[in-house]
MIMARGU-265335 format. One record per atom (N, C-alpha, C, CB): residue number from 1; residue in three letters; atom name; x, y, z. Coordinates in steps of 0.1 Angstrom, whole numbers, plus 2048, in hexadecimal, padded with zeros to 3 digits. Glycine has a CB too. Example, Ala and Ser with C-alpha at 12.3 -4.5 7.8 and 13.67 -1.06 7.14 Angstrom:
<sites>
<site seq="1" type="ALA" atom="N" c1="884" c2="7C7" c3="84E"/>
<site seq="1" type="ALA" atom="CA" c1="87B" c2="7D3" c3="84E"/>
<site seq="1" type="ALA" atom="C" c1="884" c2="7DF" c3="84E"/>
<site seq="1" type="ALA" atom="CB" c1="871" c2="7D3" c3="85A"/>
<site seq="2" type="SER" atom="N" c1="880" c2="7EA" c3="847"/>
<site seq="2" type="SER" atom="CA" c1="889" c2="7F5" c3="847"/>
<site seq="2" type="SER" atom="C" c1="881" c2="800" c3="84F"/>
<site seq="2" type="SER" atom="CB" c1="88D" c2="7FA" c3="839"/>
</sites>
This chain:
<sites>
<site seq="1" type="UNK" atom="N" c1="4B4" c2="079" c3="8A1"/>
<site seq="1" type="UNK" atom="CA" c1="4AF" c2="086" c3="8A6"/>
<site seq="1" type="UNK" atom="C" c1="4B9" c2="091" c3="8A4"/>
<site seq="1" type="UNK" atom="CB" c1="4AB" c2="084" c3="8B5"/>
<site seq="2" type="UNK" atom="N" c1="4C6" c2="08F" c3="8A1"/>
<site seq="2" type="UNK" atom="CA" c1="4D0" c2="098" c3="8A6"/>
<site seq="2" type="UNK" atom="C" c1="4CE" c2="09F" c3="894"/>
<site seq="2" type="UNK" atom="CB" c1="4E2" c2="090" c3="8AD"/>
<site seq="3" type="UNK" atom="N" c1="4CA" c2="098" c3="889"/>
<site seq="3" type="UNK" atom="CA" c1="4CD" c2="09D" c3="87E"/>
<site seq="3" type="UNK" atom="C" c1="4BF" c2="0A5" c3="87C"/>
<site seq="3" type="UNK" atom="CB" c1="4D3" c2="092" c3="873"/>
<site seq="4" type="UNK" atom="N" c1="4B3" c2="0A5" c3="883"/>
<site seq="4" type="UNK" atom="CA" c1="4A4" c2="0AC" c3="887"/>
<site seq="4" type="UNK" atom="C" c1="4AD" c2="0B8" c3="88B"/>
<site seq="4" type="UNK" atom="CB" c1="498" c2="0A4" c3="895"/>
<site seq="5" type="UNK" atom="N" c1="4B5" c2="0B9" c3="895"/>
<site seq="5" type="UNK" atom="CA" c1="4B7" c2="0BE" c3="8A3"/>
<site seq="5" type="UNK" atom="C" c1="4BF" c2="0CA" c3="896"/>
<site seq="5" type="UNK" atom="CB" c1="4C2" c2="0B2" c3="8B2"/>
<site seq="6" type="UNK" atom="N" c1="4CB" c2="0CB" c3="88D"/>
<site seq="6" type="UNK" atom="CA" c1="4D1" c2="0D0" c3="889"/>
<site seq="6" type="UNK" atom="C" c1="4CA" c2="0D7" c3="87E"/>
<site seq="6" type="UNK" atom="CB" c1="4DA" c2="0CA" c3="888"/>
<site seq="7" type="UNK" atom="N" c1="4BE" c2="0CF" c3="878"/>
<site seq="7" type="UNK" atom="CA" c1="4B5" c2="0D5" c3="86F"/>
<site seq="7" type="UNK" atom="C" c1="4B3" c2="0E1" c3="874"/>
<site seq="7" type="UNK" atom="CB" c1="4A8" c2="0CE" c3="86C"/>
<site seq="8" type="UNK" atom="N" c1="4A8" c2="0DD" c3="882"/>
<site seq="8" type="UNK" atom="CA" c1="4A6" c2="0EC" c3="885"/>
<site seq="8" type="UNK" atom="C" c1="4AC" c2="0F4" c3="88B"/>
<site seq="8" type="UNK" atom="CB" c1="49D" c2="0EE" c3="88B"/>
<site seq="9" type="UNK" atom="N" c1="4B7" c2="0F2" c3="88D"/>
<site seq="9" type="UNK" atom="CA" c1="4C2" c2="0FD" c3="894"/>
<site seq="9" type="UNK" atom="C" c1="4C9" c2="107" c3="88F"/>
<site seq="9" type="UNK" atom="CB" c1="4CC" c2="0F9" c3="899"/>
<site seq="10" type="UNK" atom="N" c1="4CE" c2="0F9" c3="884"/>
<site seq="10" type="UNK" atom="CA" c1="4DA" c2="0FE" c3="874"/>
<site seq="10" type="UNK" atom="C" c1="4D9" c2="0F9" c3="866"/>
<site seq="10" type="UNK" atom="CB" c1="4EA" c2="0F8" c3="877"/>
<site seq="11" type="UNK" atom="N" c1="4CB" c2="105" c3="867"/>
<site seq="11" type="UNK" atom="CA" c1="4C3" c2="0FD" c3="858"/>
<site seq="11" type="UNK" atom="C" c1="4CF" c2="103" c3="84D"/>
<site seq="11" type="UNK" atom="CB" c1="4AE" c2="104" c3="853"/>
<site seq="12" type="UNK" atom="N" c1="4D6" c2="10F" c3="84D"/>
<site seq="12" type="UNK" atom="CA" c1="4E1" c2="110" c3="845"/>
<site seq="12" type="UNK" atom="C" c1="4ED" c2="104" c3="844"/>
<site seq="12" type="UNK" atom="CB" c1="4E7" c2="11B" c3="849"/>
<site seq="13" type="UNK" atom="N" c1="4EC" c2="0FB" c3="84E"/>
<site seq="13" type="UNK" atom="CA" c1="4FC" c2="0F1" c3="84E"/>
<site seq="13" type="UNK" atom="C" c1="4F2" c2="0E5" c3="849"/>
<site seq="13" type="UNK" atom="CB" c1="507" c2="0EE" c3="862"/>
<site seq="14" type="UNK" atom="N" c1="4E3" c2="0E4" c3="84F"/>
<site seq="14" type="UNK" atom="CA" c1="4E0" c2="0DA" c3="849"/>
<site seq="14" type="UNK" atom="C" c1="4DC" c2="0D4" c3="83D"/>
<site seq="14" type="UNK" atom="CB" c1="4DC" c2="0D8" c3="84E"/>
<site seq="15" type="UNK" atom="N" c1="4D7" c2="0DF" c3="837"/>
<site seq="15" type="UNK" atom="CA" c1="4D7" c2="0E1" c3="829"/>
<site seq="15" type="UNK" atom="C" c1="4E3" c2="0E2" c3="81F"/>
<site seq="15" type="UNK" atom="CB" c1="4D0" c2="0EB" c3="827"/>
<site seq="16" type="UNK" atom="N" c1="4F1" c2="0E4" c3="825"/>
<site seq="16" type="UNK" atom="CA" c1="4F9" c2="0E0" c3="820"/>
<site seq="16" type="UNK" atom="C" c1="4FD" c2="0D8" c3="821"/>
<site seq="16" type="UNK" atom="CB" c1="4FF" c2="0E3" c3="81F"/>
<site seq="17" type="UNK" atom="N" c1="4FA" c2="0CC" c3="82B"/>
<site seq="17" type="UNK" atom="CA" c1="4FC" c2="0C1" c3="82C"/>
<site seq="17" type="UNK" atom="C" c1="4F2" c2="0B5" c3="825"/>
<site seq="17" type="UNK" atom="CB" c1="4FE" c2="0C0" c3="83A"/>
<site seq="18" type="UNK" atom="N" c1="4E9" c2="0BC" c3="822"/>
<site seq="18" type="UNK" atom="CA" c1="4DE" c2="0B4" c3="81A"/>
<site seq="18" type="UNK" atom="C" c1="4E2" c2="0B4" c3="808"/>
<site seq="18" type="UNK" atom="CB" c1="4CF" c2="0BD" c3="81D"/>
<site seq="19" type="UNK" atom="N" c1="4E7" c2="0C0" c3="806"/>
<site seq="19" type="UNK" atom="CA" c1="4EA" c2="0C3" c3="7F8"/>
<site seq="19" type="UNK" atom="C" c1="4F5" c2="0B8" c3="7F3"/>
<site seq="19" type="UNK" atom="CB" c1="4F1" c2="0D5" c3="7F6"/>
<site seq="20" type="UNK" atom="N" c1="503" c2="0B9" c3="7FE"/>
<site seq="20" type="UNK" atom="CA" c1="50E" c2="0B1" c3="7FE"/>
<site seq="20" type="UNK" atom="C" c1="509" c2="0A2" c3="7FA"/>
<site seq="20" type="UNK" atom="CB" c1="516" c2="0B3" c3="80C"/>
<site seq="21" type="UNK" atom="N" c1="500" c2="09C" c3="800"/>
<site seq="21" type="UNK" atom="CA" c1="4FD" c2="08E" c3="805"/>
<site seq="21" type="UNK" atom="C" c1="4F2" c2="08C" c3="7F8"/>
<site seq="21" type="UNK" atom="CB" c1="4F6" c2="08C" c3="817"/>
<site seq="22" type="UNK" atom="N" c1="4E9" c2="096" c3="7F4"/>
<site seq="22" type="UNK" atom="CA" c1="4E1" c2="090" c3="7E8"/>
<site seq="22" type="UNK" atom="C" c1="4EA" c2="092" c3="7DB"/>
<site seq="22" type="UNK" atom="CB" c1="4D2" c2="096" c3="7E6"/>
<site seq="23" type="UNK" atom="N" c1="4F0" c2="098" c3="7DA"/>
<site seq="23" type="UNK" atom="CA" c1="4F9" c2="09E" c3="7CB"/>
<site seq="23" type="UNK" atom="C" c1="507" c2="092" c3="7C8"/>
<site seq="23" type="UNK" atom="CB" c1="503" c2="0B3" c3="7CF"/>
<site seq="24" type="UNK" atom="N" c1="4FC" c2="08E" c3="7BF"/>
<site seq="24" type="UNK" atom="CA" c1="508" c2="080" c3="7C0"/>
<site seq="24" type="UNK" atom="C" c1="516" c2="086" c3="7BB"/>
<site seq="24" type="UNK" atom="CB" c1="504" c2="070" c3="7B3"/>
<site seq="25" type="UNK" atom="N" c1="521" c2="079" c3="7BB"/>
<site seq="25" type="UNK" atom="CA" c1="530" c2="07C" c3="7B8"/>
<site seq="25" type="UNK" atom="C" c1="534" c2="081" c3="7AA"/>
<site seq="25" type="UNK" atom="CB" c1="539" c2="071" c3="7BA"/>
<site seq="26" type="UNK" atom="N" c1="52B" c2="07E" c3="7A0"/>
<site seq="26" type="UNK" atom="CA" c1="527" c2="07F" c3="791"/>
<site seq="26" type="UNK" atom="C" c1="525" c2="08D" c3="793"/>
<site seq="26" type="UNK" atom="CB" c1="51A" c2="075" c3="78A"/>
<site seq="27" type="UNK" atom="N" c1="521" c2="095" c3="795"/>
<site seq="27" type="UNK" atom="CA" c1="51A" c2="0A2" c3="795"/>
<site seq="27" type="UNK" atom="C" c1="509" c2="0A0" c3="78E"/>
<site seq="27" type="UNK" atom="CB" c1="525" c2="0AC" c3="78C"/>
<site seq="28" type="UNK" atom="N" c1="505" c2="099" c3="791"/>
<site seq="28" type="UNK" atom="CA" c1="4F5" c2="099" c3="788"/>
<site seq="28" type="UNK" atom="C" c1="4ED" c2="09F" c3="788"/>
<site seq="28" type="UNK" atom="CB" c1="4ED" c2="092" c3="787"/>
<site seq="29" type="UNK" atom="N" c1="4F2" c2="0A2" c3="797"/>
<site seq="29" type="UNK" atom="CA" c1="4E4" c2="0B3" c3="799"/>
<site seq="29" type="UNK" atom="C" c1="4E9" c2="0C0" c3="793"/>
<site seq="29" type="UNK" atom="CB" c1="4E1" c2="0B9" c3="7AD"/>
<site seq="30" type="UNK" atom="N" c1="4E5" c2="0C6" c3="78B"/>
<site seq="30" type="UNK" atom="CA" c1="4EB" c2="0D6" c3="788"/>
<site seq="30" type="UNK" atom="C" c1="4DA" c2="0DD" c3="78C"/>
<site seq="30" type="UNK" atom="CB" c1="4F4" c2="0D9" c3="772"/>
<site seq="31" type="UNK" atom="N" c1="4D0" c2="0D3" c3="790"/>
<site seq="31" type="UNK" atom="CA" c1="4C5" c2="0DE" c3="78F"/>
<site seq="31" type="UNK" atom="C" c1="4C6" c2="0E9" c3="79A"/>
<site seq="31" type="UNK" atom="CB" c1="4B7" c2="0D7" c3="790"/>
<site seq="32" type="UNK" atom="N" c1="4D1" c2="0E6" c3="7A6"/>
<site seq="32" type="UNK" atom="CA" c1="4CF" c2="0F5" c3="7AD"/>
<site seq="32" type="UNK" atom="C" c1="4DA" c2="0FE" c3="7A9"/>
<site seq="32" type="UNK" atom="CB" c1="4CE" c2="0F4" c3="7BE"/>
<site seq="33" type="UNK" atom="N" c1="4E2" c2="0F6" c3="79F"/>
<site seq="33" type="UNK" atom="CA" c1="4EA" c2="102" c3="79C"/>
<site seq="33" type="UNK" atom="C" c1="4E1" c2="10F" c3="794"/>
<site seq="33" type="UNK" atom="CB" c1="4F7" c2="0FC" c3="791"/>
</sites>
């Protein structure tokens, strides 16, 4: 609930915390660059 809880609070921190955690160590995502 606490990571729901931060969605809707601190959708700016959580979406950077979502970006961090799916963008593997390889760099493989460039599609939101």
């Amino acid at each position: 609930k606490a990571e729901i809880d931060t969605r809707l609070r601190r959708p700016d921190l959580w979406e950077r915390h979502e970006g961090a955690r799916v963008r593997s160590p390889s760099g493989a995502r460039h599609d939101e660059d």
